[in-house]
N, C-alpha and C positions, 0 to 999 in steps of 0.2 A: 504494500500500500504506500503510496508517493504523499497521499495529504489524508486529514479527517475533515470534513468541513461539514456542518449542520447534521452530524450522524448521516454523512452520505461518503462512503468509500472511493477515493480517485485513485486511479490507476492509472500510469503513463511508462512504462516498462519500455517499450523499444527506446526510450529515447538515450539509454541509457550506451546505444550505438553511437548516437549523434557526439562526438568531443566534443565540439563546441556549443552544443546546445545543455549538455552537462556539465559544462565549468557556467555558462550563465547561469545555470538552474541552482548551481551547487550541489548536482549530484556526485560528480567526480569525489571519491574519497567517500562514499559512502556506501558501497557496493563490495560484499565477499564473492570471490569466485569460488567455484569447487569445483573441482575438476573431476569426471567418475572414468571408471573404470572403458573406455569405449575408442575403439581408432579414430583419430584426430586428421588422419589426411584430409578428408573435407571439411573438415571445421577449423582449420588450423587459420583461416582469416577473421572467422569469429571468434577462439581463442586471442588471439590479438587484439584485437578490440576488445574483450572483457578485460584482459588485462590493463590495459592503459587506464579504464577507467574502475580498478577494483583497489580497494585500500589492503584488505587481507586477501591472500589468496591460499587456496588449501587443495592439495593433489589425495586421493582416495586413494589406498591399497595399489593396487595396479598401474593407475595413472603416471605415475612415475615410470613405466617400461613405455606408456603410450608418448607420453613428452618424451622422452629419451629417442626411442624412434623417428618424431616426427621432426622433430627442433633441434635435439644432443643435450646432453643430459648435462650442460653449464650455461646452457642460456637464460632459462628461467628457473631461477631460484624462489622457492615458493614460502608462506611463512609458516605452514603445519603439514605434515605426512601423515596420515590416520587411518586407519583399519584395522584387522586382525592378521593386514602383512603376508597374506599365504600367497598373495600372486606378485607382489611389490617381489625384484631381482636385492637380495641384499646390497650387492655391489653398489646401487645406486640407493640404497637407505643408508649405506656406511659415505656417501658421495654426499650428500646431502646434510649427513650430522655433522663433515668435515667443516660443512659452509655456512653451520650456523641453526641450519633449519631444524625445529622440533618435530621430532619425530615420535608419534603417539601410537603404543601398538593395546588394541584393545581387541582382548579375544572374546568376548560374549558373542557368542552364537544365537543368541535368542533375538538379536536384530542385526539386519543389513548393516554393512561397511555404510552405506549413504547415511542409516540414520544413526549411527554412532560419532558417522563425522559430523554432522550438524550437531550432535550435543557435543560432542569438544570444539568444536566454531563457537557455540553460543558461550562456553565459559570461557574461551578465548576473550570472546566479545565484553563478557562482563570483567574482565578481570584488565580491560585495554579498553575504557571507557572514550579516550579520546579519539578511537577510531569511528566514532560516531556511524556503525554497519546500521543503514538500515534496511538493506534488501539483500538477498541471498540469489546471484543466477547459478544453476547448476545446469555445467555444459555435460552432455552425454546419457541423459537419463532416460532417453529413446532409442530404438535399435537395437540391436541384436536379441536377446531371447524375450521370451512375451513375459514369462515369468518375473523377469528382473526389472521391466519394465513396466508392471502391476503392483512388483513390489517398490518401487521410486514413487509411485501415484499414491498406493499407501499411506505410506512416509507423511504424502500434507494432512491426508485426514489424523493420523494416531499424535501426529504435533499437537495436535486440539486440543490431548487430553492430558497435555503439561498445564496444573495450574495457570502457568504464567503466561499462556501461550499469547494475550493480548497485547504481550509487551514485546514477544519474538519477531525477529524481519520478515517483513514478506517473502518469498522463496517461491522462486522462479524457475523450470522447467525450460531450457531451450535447447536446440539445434538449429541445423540450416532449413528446415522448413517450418519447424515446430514451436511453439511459445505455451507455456501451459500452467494455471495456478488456480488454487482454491478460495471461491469466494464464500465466505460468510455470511453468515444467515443475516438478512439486512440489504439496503438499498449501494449500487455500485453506479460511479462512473468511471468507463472503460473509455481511455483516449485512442484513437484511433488514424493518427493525421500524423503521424510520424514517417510515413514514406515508404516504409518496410513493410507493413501490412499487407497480408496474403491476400490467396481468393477464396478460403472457404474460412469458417469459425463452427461455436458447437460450444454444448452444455452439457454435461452429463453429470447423472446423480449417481455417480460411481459407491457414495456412502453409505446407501439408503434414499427412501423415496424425499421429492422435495413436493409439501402441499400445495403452493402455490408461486411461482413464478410469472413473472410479467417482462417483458424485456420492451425498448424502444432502440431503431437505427439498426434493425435484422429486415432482411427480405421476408423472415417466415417471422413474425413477431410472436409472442406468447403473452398471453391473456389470464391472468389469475388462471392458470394452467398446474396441474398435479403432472409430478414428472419424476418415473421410475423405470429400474433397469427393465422391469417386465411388461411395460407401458409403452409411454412417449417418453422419446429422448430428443434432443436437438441437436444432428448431425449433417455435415453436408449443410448447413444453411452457411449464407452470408450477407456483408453488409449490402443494408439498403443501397439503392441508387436513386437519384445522385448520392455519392459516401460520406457518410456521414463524418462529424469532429470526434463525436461522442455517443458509444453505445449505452444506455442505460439495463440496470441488471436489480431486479427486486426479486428477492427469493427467501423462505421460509426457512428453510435449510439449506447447507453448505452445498457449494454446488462445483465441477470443476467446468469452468472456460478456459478453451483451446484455440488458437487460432492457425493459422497457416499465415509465415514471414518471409519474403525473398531477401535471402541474404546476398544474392548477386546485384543489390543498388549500394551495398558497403563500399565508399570508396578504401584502394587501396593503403594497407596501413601502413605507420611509417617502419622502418625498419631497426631493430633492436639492440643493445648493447649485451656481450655473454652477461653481465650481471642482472640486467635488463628485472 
């Protein structure tokens, strides 16, 4: 979430592509990467770009062989290593502790590498107040087995049910075509004018049923509508035409919004230092 204003939710996430539209906004510096387990050749220009604009950044389990691979494994030095370490190459965890970086090995099997690394991010977070995170993008949490990427989707619903969870960053889902996060129960505005925006969007109550949903700026809008996996979902829809600035999203319970992002309008990024 980017603002609260009148108990209405704004949302403006791609813009977090834009540099310059990020240092006016003063988002620059307010943004964790996390990097998951997942090959990076095609996203290695949006890895770039979240970098530039991430204050923390944190490589999961594996992701350390994936950067290693695609970049070399001294170009970016990241500020935490985290998982239970079974697919991370030691070679490059003892590479890494050489250079500073904390390296967290946590072996609870009862939760995903992802959602172990967001709770050592968030004590990260509290324990490094002046990094003032207040959004979470996670590159990689789409693709490859359907399994692990049920279990990443997961992950936002079971955050909910930390106490605290109203004070946690928003946490963002993306790749090169994908954008994807949990709205709460309550009214949203989703911005939409950022440049990047796909051609399909979608709702789904992946949690449980939602009673009533209303939505404005969709081609297929929804009406004080009931919306269940075994029901109606909203998929394949998108925005109204002419396109809208702003989608509006009123929902009873949590709901996940997806959209479709072309990453081929990123202009090229600049080019990096090994400490970079």
């Amino acid at each position: 979430m980017d603002s609260l204003s009148s108990n209405v939710c704004d949302w403006s996430p791609l813009k977090i592509f834009d540099l310059k539209q990020t240092a006016v906004d003063g988002h620059t510096g307010r943004t964790a990467l996390l990097v998951l387990n997942q090959p990076l050749d095609h996203l290695a220009h949006i890895f770039n770009h979240l970098w530039d604009t991430s204050a923390v950044r944190v490589f999961v389990d594996g992701a350390v062989n994936r950067v290693s691979t695609c970049f070399g494994e001294s170009r970016y030095m990241p500020d935490l290593v985290c998982g239970d370490l079974d697919s991370a190459e030691e070679r490059l965890l003892e590479h890494y502790r050489s250079k500073g970086v904390k390296v967290v090995h946590v072996p609870d099997q009862d939760y995903t590498d992802f959602h172990k690394s967001l709770q050592v991010l968030m004590q990260h977070i509290a324990e490094n107040p002046q990094s003032k995170v207040e959004r979470v993008v996670v590159l990689g949490a789409f693709g490859g087995r359907l399994d692990h990427t049920l279990a990443n989707l997961q992950v936002l619903y079971k955050l909910r049910d930390i106490p605290s969870h109203s004070i946690l960053p928003s946490i963002f889902l993306v790749d090169d075509v994908n954008v994807a996060w949990l709205l709460s129960e309550g009214s949203h505005r989703i911005h939409v004018d950022s440049g990047l925006e796909g051609g399909w969007c979608g709702l789904v109550p992946l949690g449980g049923a939602c009673d009533r949903v209303t939505t404005t700026g969709l081609h297929w809008n929804l009406d004080c509508q009931r919306m269940e996996m075994s029901g109606l979902i909203s998929t394949s829809n998108r925005l109204a035409s002419p396109a809208p600035a702003v989608v509006t999203v009123s929902c009873s319970q949590p709901l996940l919004w997806c959209m479709g992002v072309d990453m081929t309008r990123l202009p090229l990024p600049s080019p990096h230092s090994p400490s970079s």
